[in-house]
N, C-alpha and C positions, 0 to 999 in steps of 0.2 A: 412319801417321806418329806415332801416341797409343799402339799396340799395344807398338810395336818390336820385330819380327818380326827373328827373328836374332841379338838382343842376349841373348846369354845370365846368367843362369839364363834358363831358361823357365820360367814360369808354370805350377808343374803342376798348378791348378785349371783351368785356362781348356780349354776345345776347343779339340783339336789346330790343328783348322783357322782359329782366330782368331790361330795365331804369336803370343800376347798373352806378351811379356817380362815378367820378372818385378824388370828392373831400368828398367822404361821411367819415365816422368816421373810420371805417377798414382803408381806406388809408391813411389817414391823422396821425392816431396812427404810423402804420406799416414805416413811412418816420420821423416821429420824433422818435421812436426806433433805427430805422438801423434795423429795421426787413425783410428780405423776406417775402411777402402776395401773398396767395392764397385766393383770395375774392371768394367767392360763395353766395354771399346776390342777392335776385332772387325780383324782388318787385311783390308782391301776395304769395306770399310763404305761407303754413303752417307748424305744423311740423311733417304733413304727408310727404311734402317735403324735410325734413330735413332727416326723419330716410328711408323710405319707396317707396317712390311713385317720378315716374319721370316728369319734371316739363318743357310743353312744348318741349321735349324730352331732359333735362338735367337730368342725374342722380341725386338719391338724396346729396344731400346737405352733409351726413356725410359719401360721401366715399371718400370726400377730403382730408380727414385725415387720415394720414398713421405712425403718433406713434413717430414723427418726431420733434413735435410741441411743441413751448416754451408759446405759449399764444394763446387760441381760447375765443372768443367775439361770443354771439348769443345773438340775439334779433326776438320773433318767440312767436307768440301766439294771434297776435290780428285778421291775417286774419280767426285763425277757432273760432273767436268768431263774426267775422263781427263787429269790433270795429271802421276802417276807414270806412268800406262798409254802416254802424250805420251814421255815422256822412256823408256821402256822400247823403243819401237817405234824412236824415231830412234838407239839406241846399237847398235840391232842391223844388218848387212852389208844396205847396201841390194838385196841382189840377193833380200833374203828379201823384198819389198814386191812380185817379180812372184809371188810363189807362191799357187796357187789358193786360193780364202776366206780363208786368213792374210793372205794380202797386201793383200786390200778390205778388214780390218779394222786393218792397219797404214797404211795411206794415209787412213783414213777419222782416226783418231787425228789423224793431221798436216794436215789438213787444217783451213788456219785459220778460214773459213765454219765448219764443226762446232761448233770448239771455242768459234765466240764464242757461238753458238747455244746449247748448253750451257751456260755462263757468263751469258748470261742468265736461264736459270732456275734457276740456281743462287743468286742474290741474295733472289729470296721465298723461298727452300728455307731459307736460313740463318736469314732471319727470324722465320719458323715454327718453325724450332728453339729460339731465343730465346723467343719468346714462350711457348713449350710447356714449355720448360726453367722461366720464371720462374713460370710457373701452377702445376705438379707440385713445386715445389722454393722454397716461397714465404719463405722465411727464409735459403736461404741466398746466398752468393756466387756468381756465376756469371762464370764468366772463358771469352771465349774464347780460344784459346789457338792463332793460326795459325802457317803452314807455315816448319820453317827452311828456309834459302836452300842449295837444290842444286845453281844454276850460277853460274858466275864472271859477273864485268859484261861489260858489249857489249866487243869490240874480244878480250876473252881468250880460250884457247885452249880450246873444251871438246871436243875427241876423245873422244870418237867420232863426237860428235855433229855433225852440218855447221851451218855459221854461220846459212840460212835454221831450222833444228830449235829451233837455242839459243834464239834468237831467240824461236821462237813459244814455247816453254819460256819464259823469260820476260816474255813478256806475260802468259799465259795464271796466270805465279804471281803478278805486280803485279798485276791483274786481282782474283785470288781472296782477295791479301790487302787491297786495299779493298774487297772487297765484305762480307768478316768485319767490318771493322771498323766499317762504315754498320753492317752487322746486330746489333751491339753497340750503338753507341749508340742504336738506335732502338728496342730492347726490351731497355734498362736492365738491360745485362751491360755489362762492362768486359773490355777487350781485353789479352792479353799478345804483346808484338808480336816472336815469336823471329826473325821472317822480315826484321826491321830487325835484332837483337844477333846477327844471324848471316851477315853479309851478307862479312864478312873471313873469313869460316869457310867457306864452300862446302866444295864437295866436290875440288876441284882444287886449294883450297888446302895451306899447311903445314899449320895446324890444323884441319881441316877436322871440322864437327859432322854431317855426310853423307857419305854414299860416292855414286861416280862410277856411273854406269848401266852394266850388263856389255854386254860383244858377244856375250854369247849368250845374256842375255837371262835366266839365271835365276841364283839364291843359290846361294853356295857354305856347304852344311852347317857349320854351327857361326859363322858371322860375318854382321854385320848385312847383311839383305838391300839390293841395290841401290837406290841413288836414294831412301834410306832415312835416316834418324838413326843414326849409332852412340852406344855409350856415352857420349861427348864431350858427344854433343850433347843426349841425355836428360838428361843432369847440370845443363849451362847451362840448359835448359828448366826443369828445376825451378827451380834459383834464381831466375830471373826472375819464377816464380809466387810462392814464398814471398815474393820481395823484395816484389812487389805487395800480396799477404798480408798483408805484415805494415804496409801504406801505408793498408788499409784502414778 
């Protein structure tokens, strides 16, 4: 969601495999500041990724910071709840959910026990991250910055998706975006709240700051990948960060 995988330019520092756009929100802020940016947005990331653990051989994500730093931006928690992997698995022909081991790991997705199971360890994971972020990073700003809003409100139509799927869709992103934002105020980060200035933007909308989840499940080369941020929506995301920015 930090990366924007799909949005082109590509980033052609970053590894192939992090899909890291070179128009996503980090850079687009970082160039209307006059910042220097160290992007490290990895697409799949957790934030075992961020404190811990190396991510297709990238170290983790918080030893890019070295105590230097005027403004760090994280956005991190949906892949260890399986929020896009959620909305990837119910856009796809339910006939693929009887298919051998694909299928136990597509029902296990939708499955709301799991995800609330997940969702609960994901509340001290973001915490951790805050707390880690202000220790390594002790001068600067620290914003988290959660998920814009990828399905329409209850009662509207999200095709592909069926009404029990949206549904756990969102919860499971109500959910994650108060749980960023307890995890902000409680280790003295300040939150950018895209997943509220994005809620008439879905992805079903007219203007929509996301696309729509495919029925088959994978990105069509050269356009932002599914259940994803487009252009549109990296754009707003910035502004909302400088506007805080500049509130600061």
């Amino acid at each position: 969601m930090a990366a924007g995988p799909g949005i082109p330019p590509r980033d052609k520092d970053a590894p192939l495999r992090a899909a890291r756009s070179a128009a996503n929100y980090p850079h687009l802020v970082a160039r209307r500041l006059g910042l220097d940016l160290v992007d490290v947005t990895y697409s799949g990331a957790t934030t075992a990724d961020v404190l811990t653990d190396r991510q297709n051989g990238e170290p983790p994500q918080i030893h890019a910071l070295d105590g230097s730093e005027e403004l760090v931006t994280v956005t991190i928690g949906g892949n260890d709840v399986g929020y896009v992997p959620l909305l990837t698995a119910a856009g796809l022909p339910r006939a693929v959910r009887s298919v051998p081991v694909l299928g136990g790991r597509l029902r296990e997705l939708l499955d709301p026990t799991a995800r609330d199971r997940a969702l609960v360890q994901v509340g001290e994971s973001l915490k951790e991250v805050g707390h880690t972020v202000r220790r390594r990073a002790p001068q600067a700003s620290v914003l988290f910055v959660d998920y814009l809003t990828v399905l329409p409100p209850a009662g509207e139509d999200a095709s592909p998706l069926t009404g029990v799927d949206a549904a756990l869709g969102r919860r499971v992103a109500a959910t994650l975006e108060r749980l960023t934002s307890e995890a902000a105020a409680e280790t003295g980060c300040k939150v950018v709240r895209a997943s509220d200035a994005s809620r008439e933007h879905h992805a079903w909308s007219k203007d929509p700051w996301t696309t729509k989840p495919s029925r088959f499940g994978l990105p069509i080369p050269g356009r932002p990948f599914p259940a994803h941020p487009n252009g549109a929506g990296m754009r707003a995301v910035a502004d909302l960060i400088i506007e805080q920015v500049d509130g600061l």
